[in-house]
C-alpha positions as CSV (number, residue, x, y, z in Angstrom):
1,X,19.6,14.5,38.0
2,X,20.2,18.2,39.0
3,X,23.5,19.7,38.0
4,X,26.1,20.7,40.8
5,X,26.4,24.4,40.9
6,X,30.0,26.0,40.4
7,X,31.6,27.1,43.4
8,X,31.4,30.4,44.9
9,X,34.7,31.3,43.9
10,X,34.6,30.4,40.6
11,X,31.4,33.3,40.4
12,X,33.0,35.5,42.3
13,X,35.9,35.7,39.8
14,X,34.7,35.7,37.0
15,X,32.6,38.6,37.7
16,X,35.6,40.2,39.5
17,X,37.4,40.0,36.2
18,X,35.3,42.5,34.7
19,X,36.7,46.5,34.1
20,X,35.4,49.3,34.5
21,X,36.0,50.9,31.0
22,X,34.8,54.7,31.8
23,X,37.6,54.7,35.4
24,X,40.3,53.1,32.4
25,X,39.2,55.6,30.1
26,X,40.1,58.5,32.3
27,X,43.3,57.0,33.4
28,X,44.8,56.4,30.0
29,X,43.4,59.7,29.0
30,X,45.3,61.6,31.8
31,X,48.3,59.3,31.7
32,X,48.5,60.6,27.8
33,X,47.6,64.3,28.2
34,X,50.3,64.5,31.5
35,X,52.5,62.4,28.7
36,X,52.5,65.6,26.2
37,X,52.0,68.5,28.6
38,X,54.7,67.5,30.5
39,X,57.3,66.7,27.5
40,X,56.2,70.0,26.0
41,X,57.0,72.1,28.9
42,X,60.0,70.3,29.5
43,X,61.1,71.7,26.0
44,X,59.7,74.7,26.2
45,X,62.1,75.2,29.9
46,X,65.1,74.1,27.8
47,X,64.7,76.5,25.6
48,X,67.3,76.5,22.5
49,X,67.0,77.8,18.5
50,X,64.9,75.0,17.5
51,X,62.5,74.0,20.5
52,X,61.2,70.0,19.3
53,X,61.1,69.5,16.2
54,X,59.9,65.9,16.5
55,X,56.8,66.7,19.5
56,X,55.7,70.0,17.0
57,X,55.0,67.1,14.4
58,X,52.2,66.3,16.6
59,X,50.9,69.3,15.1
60,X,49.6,67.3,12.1
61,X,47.2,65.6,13.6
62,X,46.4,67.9,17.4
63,X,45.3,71.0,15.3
64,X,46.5,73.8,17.2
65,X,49.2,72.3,18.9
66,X,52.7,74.1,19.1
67,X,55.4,73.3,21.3
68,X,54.5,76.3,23.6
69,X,52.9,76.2,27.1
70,X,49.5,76.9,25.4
71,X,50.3,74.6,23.2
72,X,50.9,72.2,26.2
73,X,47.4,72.6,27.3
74,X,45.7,72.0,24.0
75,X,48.0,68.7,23.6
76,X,46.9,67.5,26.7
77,X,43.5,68.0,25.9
78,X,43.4,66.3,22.2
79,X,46.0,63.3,24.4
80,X,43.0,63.2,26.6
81,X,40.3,62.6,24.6
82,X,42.5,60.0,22.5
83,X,43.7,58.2,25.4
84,X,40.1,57.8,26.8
85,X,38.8,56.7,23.7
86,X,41.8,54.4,23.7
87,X,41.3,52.9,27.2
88,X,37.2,52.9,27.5
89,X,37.4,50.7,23.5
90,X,40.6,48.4,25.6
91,X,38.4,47.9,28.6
92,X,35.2,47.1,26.2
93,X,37.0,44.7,24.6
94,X,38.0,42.9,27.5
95,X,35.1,43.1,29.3
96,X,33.3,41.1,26.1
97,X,36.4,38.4,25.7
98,X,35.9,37.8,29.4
99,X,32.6,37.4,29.5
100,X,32.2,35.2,26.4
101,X,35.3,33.2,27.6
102,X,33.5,32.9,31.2
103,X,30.1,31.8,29.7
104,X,32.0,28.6,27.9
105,X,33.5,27.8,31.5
106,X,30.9,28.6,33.7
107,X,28.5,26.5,31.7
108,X,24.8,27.0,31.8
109,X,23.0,28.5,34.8
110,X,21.6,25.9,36.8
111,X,17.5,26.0,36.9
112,X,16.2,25.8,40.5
113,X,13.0,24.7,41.5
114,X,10.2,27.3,43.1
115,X,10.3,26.4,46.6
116,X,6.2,25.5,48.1
């Protein structure tokens, strides 16, 4: 006897499910790199004897970054590249959970006969 095929929805989601990891990618990336050029500059505008302390730690691992406005633009570009890496490896990941998790549900595709 011929299996049933799953409903249309049922396809349709689980293939709607999927992410596209390189869009995620650049939005995390920009979310981070507006993250640390904006927190920068907002020290850098308040000015004071010590300017951030805590942000120049970031320093340590951004080589090159100070809390300045250059520095500003070479945070956001290591935050970039760290939050894209971040978000494509997230999106990756859940693209292969879903589709493993979908393939148990689904089942196996049904066969169909060549029509004469």
């Amino acid at each position: 006897m011929a299996e049933t095929p799953k409903p249309l929805q049922e396809v349709v989601l689980a293939q709607a499910l999927r992410l596209n990891a390189v869009v995620q990618g650049i939005v995390t990336g920009l979310v981070a790199g507006l993250v640390v050029f904006i927190a920068t500059n907002w020290l850098v505008i308040k000015g004071g004897p010590v300017v951030g302390p805590h942000l120049a730690l970031l320093g340590q691992f951004f080589i090159g970054y100070r809390v300045t406005f250059l520095g500003s633009l070479i945070g956001f570009a290591y935050a970039f590249a760290l939050g894209y890496l971040v978000g494509y490896m997230v999106a990756r990941l859940y693209n292969v959970i879903a589709s493993r998790r979908n393939a148990t549900r689904l089942g196996p595709r049904p066969t169909t006969a060549p029509r004469a």
